[in-house]
C-alpha positions as CSV (number, residue, x, y, z in Angstrom):
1,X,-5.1,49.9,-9.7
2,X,-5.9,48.6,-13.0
3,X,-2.9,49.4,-14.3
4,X,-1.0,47.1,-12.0
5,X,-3.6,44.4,-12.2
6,X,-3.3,44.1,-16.2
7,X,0.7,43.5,-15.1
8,X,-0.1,41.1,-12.4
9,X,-1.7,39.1,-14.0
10,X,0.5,37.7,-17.3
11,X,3.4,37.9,-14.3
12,X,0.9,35.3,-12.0
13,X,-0.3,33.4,-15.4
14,X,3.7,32.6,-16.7
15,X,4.2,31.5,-12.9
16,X,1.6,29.2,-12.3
17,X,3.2,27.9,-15.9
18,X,6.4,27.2,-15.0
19,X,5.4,25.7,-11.2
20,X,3.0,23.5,-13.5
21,X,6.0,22.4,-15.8
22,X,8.0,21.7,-13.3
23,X,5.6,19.8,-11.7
24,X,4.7,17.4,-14.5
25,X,8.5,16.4,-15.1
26,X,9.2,15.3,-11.4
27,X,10.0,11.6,-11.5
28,X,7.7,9.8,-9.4
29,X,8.9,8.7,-5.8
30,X,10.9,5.4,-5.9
31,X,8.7,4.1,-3.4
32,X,5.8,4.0,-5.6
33,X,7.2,1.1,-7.5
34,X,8.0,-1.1,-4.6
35,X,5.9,-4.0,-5.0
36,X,6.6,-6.0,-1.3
37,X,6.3,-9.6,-3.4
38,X,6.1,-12.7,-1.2
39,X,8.9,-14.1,-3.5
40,X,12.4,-12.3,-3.2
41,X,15.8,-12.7,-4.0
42,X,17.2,-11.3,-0.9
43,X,16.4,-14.7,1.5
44,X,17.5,-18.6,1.1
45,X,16.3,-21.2,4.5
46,X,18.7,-23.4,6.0
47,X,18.2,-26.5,8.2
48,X,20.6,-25.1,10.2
49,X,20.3,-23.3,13.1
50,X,20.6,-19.4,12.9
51,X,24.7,-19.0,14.2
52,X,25.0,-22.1,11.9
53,X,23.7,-20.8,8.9
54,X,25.4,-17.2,9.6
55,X,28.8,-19.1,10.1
56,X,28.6,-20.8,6.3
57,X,27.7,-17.2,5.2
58,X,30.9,-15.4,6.9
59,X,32.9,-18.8,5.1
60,X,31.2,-17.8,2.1
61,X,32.1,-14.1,2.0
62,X,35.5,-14.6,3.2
63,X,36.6,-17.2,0.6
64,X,35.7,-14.7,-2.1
65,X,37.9,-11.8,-0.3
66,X,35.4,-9.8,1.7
67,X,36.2,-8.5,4.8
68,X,34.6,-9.3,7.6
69,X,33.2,-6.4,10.4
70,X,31.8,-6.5,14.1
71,X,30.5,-9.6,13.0
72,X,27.8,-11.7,15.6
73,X,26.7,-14.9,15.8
74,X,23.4,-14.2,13.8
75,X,24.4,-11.0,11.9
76,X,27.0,-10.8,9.0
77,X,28.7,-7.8,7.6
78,X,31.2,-7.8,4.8
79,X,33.2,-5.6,2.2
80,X,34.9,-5.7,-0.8
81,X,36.4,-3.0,-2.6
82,X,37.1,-2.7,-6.3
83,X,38.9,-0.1,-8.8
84,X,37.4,-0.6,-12.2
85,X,39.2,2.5,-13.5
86,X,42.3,4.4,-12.1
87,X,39.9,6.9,-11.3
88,X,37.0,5.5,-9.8
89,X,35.9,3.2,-6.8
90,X,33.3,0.8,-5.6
91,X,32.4,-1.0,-3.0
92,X,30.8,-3.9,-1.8
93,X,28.9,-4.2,1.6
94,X,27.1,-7.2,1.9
95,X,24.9,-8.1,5.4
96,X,23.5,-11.0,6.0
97,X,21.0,-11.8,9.1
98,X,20.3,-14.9,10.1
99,X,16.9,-15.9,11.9
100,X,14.8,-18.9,13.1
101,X,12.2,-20.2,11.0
102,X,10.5,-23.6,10.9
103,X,13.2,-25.6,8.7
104,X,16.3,-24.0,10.8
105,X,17.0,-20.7,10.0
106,X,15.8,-18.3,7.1
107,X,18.7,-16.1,6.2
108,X,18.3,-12.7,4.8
109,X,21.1,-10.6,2.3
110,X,21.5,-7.2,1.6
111,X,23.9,-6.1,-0.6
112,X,24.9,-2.3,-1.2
113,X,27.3,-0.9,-3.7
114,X,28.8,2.3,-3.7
115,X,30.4,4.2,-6.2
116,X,33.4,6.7,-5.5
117,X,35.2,9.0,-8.1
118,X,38.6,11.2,-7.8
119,X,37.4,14.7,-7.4
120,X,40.1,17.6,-7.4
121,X,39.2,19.3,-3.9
122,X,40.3,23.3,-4.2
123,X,41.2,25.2,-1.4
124,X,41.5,28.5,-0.6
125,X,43.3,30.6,2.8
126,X,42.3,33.8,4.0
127,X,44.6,36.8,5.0
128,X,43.5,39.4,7.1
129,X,44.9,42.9,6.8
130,X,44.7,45.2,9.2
131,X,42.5,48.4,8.1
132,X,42.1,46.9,5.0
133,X,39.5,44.1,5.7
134,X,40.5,40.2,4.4
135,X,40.6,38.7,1.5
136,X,40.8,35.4,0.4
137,X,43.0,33.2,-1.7
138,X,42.9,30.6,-3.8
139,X,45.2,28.0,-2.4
140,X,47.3,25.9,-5.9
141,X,47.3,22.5,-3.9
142,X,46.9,19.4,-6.3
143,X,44.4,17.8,-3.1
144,X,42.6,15.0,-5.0
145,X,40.0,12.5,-2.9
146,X,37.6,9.8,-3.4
147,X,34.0,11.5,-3.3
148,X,31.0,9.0,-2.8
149,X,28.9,9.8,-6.3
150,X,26.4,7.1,-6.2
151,X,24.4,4.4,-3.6
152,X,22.0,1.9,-4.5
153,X,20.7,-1.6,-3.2
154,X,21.8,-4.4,-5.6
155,X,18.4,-6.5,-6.6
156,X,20.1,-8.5,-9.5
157,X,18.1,-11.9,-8.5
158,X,21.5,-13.6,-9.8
159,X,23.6,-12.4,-7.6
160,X,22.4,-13.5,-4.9
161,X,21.6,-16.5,-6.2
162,X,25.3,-16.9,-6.7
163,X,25.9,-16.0,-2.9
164,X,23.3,-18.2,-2.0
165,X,24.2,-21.4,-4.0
166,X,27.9,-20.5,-2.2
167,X,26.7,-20.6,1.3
168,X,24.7,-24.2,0.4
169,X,27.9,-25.7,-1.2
170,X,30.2,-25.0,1.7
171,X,27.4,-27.0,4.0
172,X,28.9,-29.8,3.2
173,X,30.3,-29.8,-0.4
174,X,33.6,-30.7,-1.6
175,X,34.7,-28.1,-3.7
176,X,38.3,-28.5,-5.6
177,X,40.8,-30.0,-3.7
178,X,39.9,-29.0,-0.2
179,X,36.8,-30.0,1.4
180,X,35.1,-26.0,2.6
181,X,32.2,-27.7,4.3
182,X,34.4,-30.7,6.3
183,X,35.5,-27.9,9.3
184,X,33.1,-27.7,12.5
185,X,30.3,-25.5,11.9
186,X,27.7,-24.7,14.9
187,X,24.0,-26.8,13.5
């Protein structure tokens, strides 16, 4: 028995090692640094009422080439897709939500962007033989697809400052040669 303990135990001591290693090289959780401020670039109020405010937000989006989806009268989805490289993909989903609040309506944004690349996709076929079993094949097909590679919330305070100051011009503003805010929007 002692024989096996004296190997047991460097065997247990370089374990307990590498668990610890890996341990103490795990990033910490991203929820640990969310801080829940009371200030946040992801809301702008408007003395409009909600459908009001959500309307200017859809004329907003659409003027810069989003498209709009299943939209409601207090609930705002739009997309925009870009190709910064032959090769790669992104998109742009923007929401915006519209609510009541004391001045009119508070509306919220939320923008997600998604990153694609072109990945080769291999295939392969099986044959089946008889007595013999199966065996499978590599199948030489040039199949190439977009393959999401990356997610993440936009929080660049600018941007939707940008979206924001948008929204506020076409309530009203002349902007260029055509007035954006002059058509009938719900208030």
């Amino acid at each position: 028995m002692s024989c096996v303990r004296r190997r047991l135990v460097p065997f247990l001591a370089s374990a307990v090692t590498l668990v610890g290693a890996g341990c103490a090289s795990a990033p910490p959780a991203v929820y640990q640094s969310e801080s829940f401020q009371r200030e946040s670039p992801f809301v702008t109020w408007s003395t409009r009422e909600p459908a009001g405010a959500c309307e200017l937000g859809k004329r907003a989006l659409l003027s810069q080439g989003y498209q709009i989806d299943g939209s409601d009268a207090v609930r705002v989805k739009g997309q925009k897709l870009f190709q910064p490289k032959p090769d790669q993909g992104v998109s742009l989903d923007i929401t915006l939500v519209c609510l009541p609040s004391n001045v009119g309506a508070v509306v919220y944004a939320n923008a997600l962007q998604t990153r694609f690349a072109l990945k080769a996709a291999s295939t392969s076929t099986g044959v089946s033989v008889a007595g013999l079993g199966s065996i499978s094949l590599p199948w030489s097909a040039d199949k190439e697809a977009m393959v999401k590679v990356g997610e993440e919330t936009v929080t660049d305070p600018d941007f939707y400052r940008r979206l924001f100051a948008l929204i506020e011009a076409l309530d009203g503003t002349s902007v260029g040669t055509a007035d954006l805010g002059s058509a009938e929007v719900p208030r």
